[in-house]
N, C-alpha and C positions, 0 to 999 in steps of 0.2 A: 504494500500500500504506500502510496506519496506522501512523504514525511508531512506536507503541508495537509492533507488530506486530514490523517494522523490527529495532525496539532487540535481541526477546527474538531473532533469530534470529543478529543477530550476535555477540550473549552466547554462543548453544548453537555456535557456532563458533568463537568464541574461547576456550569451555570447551574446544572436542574438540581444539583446537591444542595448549595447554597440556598436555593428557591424553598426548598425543601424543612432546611433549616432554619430560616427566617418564620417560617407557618407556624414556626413551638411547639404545645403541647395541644395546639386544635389539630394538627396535621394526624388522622388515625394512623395505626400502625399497618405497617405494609403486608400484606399477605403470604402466605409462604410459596405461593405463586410469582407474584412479583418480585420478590429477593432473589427467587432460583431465575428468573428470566433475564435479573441485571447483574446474577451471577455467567452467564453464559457469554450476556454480551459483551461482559468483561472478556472472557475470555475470547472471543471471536475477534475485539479489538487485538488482544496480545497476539493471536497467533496467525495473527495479519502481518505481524512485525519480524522481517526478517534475522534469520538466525535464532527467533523465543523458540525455545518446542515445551508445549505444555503435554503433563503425562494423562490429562483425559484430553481429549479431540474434543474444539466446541461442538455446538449441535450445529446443524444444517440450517442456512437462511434463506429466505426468500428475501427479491428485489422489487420493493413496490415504489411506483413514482406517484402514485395517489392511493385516497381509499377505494378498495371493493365496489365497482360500479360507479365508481366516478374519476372521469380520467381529467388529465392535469388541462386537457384543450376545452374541458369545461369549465373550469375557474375559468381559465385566462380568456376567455371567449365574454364570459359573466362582466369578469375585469373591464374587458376592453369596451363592452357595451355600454356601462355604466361610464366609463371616462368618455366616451365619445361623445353622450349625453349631456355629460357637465360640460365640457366645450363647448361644445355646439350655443347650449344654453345661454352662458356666459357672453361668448358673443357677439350674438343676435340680443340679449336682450341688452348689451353695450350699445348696437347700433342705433336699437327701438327707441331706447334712453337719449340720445344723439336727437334723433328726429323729431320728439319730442320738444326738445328744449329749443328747438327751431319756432316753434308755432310761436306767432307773436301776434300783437292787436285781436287779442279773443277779446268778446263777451264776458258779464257777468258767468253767464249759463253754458257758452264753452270752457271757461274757464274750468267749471265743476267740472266739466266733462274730461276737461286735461288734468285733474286730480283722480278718478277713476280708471284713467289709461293709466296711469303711474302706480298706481295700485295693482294693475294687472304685470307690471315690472316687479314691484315686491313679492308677486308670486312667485315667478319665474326663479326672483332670486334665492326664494325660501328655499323651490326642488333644487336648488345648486348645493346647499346645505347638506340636502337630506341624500344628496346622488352622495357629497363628498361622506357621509356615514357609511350611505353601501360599501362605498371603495375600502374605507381602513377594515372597516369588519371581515371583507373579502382576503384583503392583505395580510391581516392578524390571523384571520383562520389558516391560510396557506402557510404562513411560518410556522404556527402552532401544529397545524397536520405535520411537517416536515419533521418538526423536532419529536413530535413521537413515532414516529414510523421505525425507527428500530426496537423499538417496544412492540409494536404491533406486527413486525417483521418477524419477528422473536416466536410470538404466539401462534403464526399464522404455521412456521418451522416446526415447532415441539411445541404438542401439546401441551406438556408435563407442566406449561409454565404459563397454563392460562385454567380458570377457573370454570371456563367453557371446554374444557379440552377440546375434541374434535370439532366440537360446533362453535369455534370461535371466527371462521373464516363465515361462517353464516351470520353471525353478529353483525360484525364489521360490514358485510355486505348488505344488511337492512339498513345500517348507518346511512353507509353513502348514498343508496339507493333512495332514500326519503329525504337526504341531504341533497342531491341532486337534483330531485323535482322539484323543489322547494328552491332552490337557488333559480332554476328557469323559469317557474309561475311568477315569483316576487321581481327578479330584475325583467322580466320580460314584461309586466306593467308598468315598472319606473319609467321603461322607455318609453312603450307608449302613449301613457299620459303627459311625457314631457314632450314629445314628439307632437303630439297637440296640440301645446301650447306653444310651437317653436312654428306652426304650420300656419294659427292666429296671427302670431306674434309679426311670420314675416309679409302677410296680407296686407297688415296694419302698416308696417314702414313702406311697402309700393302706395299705399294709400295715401299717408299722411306726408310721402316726400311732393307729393303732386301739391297739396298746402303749401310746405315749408316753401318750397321753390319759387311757388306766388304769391308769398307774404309780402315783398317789397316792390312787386309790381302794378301797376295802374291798374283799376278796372276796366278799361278801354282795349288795353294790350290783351287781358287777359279775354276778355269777349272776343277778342278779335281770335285768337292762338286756339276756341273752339273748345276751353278748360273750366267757363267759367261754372256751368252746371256739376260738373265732382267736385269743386272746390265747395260751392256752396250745400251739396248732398253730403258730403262727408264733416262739413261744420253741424250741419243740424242733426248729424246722426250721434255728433258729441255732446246735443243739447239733448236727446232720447229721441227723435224721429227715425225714418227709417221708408227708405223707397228701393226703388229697381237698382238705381245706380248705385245705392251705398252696397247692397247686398250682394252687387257685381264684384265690386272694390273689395272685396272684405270678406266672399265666399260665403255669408253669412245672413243669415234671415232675422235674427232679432234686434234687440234695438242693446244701447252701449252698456247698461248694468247687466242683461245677461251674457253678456260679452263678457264681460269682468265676473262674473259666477262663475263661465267658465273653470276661469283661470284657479278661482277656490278652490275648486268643487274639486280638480284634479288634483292639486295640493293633497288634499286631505288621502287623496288615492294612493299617490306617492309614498308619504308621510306612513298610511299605515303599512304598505309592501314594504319599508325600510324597515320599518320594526318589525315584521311578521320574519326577515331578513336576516337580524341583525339575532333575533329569539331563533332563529332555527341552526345558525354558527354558535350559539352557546350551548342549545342541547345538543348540538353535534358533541361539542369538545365536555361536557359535560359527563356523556355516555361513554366518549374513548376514557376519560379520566376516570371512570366507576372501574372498568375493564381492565385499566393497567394499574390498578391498586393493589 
């Protein structure tokens, strides 16, 4: 084995010692299961080490790159979905924000209506919140999977050192396997409620740049240039009206507070797939930690 190799794994065990030690007298005592399996691993460590020969042979391991039914191109797939998400998010609702602050010479009553467009930005940026929770909980779980998988490696090789003996490879594989739909139901909503609002979001800046653009312009030019009707359809659609043209503009049929429930209503969607998310990486790692007790 590669000296450096070597070094990182009896760091990651002299990390889990200390972890161990710090918990005091709430940490229960190890099972005689567990002792004998981080008796072995010891030795599968040493006689990985050129020139050690120990007088029992470790036991036989297996090589796992995930858990049992769930392969590593599933994380990272989860991963990448949920970052794309936050990007994406991020910004477009930078640009939204931009276009915004463009609209000048409102009304009393656009006025409100340009505080409830900016409310549907707070949404936006709440889901940016709740994507960056998925990400560390996704992140945290994958180091944490990693760092016990020679434990779980261990059980899956020799029985003798799990308390499921033969049925331990079934354990682990219900794990992952409810771990795994549970990670694709939950991120697979994040996106597409964010995706929703990114799809509003970018209707509203083709919309509202037709505004900004004619804020400083005559009304004369603009009648002339054949703009003046979306300009003034999409002002009173900021006051609650609502015609052909806005609904063109905007992709959309109702008037600007259900436009902005919207934006809620998916919040709260998001919000709870984060947690149903973040609750099923704890009982993941919860279950491996009964197991390798």
């Amino acid at each position: 084995m590669d000296r450096k190799v070597l070094a990182k794994k009896l760091v990651t065990i002299a990390s889990a010692m200390v972890e161990v030690e710090e918990r005091g007298a709430k940490q229960a005592a190890k099972s005689p299961e567990a002792v004998l399996r981080e008796v072995r691993e010891a030795q599968s460590i040493v006689a990985s080490i050129s020139g050690v020969k120990l007088k029992t042979a470790a036991s036989p391991r297996v090589t796992l790159k995930a858990l049992p039914n769930m392969t590593p191109q599933m994380t990272q797939q989860a991963l990448a979905t949920v970052t794309s998400a936050r990007q994406q998010a991020k910004t477009l609702r930078t640009q939204y924000e931009g276009i915004l602050s463009q609209l000048k010479d409102l009304d009393d009553q656009e006025k409100k209506g340009l505080k409830l467009l900016r409310d549907a930005a707070t949404q936006v940026k709440q889901k940016e919140r709740y994507l960056i929770e998925a990400e560390d909980a996704i992140l945290e779980f994958t180091a944490y999977e990693k760092a016990q998988r020679p434990g779980i490696e261990q059980m899956l090789a020799d029985p003798e050192t799990s308390k499921f003996g033969d049925k331990a490879g079934d354990f682990f594989g219900r794990v992952g396997a409810r771990l795994g739909k549970k990670i694709q139901e939950t991120v697979g909503e994040i996106y597409r409620e964010t995706e929703e609002d990114l799809t509003h979001m970018s209707d509203a800046v083709t919309a509202f740049k037709v505004v900004a653009k004619t804020a400083s312009v005559k009304t004369a030019t603009i009648k002339k240039a054949g703009v003046t009707d979306v300009v003034i359809s999409i002002k009173e659609w900021m006051t609650g009206k609502v015609d052909g043209i806005v609904k063109r503009m905007l992709n959309f049929g109702g008037d600007i507070k259900r436009w902005v429930k919207g934006f809620v209503e998916r919040t709260k969607v998001v919000e709870k797939n984060t947690g149903d998310l973040v609750k099923a990486l704890d009982d993941a790692k919860a279950s491996i930690d009964s197991a390798l007790a």
